[in-house]
N, C-alpha and C positions, 0 to 999 in steps of 0.2 A: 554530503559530498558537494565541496563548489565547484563549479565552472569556468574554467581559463575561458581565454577568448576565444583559442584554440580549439578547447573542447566545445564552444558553444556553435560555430560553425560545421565543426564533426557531425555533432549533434543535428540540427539541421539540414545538414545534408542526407542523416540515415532516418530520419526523421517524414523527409522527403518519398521513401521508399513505403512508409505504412497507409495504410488505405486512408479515403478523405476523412472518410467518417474518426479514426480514432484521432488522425493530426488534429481536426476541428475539436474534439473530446478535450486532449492535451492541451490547445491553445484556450481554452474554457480554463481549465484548471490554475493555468500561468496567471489571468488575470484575477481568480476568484476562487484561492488555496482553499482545496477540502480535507478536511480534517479527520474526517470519516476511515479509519484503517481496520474497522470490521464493517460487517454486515448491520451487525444488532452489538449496541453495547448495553454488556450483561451486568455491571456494577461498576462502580465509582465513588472514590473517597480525594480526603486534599493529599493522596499521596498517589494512587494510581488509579486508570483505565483499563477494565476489562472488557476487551472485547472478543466478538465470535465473528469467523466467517465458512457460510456454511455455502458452499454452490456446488448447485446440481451440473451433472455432464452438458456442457457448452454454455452454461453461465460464466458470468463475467462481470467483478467486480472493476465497477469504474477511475480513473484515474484518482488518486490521493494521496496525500502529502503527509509523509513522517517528520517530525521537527522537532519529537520526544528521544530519551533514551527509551528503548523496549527490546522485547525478546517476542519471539511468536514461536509456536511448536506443532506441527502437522501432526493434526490426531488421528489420522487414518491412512495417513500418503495419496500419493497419486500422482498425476502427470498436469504441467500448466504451462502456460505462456504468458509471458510479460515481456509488457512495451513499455521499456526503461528511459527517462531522463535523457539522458548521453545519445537518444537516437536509435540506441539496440533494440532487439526482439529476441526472447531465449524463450529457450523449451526446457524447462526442467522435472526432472523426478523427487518427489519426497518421500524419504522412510515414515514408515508410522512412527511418532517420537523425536524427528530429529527438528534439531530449534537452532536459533542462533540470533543472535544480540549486536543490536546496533547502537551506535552511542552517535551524537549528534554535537557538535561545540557552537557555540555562539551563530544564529543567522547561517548554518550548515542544514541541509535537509534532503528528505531524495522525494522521487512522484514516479508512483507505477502504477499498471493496470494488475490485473491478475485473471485469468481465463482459465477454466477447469478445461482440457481436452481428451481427461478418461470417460473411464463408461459405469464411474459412479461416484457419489456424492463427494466431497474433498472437505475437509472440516480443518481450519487452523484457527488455532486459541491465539491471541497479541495480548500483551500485558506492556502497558503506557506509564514510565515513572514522569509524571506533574514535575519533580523539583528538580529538571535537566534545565539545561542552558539556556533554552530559548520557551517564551512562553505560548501554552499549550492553544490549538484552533481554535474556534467554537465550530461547536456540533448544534446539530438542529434536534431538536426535542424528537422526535421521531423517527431518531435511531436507538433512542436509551428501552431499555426492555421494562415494562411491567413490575418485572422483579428488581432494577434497579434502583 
C-alpha cells in the first residue's frame, strides 16, 4: 500500500494521536524496516517463510513490515489491536480459521503492530512467498526456530 502525499500528512496527523512510546516504536521502524511478521520463524525454503505468532493476553507484537506476497490464518481467534501505517488504530475480531492474503507490487508494502487484548492466547500462522515483487528483509538468526 503506497502513500500520496495526502495520505502521508493523514497519517501523521493520526499518528499524532498514539502514545509516545508507540510513534517513537513506528519512527524506529521507518528508518530500520523489520522483517520479522512472526514471532518465531518455524521453516524456510527458496520459495517460502513460515511463520508463528503466538501472544499471550496483552502481549504485543512490535511494528513490522510486509513487503512479500502471504496469507496468515488465525488459529484460534480472538480480539486485537493495530496501529496501522495511514495513522489508524482498529480493534478487531478473528474467527478460528479465518485468513486472507495480501499481494504486494514493486517497492509497495504495509507496517503494523499487533496487540492481543482477549483473555487468552491468539495464535496466527503467516506463510511468506520469497518470489514476489520485492526482495525479501533480513531477519536476525534469532527469530528462526530449532526446528528450522
Amino acid at each position: 500500500m503506497a502513500l500520496t502525499m495526502t495520505d502521508k500528512k493523514t497519517a501523521a496527523s493520526e499518528q499524532g494521536q498514539w502514545p509516545a512510546d508507540i510513534r517513537a516504536e513506528y519512527e524506529r521502524e521507518s528508518r530500520n524496516p523489520n522483517g520479522c511478521v512472526g514471532t518465531e520463524l518455524l521453516s524456510e525454503t527458496d520459495k517460502v517463510r513460515v511463520w508463528i505468532i503466538r501472544l499471550k493476553p496483552g502481549e504485543r507484537v512490535g511494528f513490522h513490515r510486509h513487503v512479500l506476497n502471504y496469507f496468515w490464518t488465525s488459529v484460534n481467534g480472538g480480539r486485537a489491536r493495530q496501529h496501522l501505517m495511514d495513522g489508524s488504530t482498529v480493534e478487531l475480531d478473528y474467527a478460528p480459521g479465518e485468513t486472507r492474503h495480501e499481494n504486494y507490487g514493486p517497492g509497495e508494502f504495509k507496517v503494523h503492530d499487533l496487540e492481543n487484548l482477549g483473555d487468552r492466547e491468539m495464535i496466527f500462522n503467516t506463510i511468506e512467498f520469497l518470489d514476489s515483487d520485492n526482495k525479501p528483509l533480513p531477519i536476525p538468526e534469532n527469530v528462526r526456530s530449532a526446528r528450522a
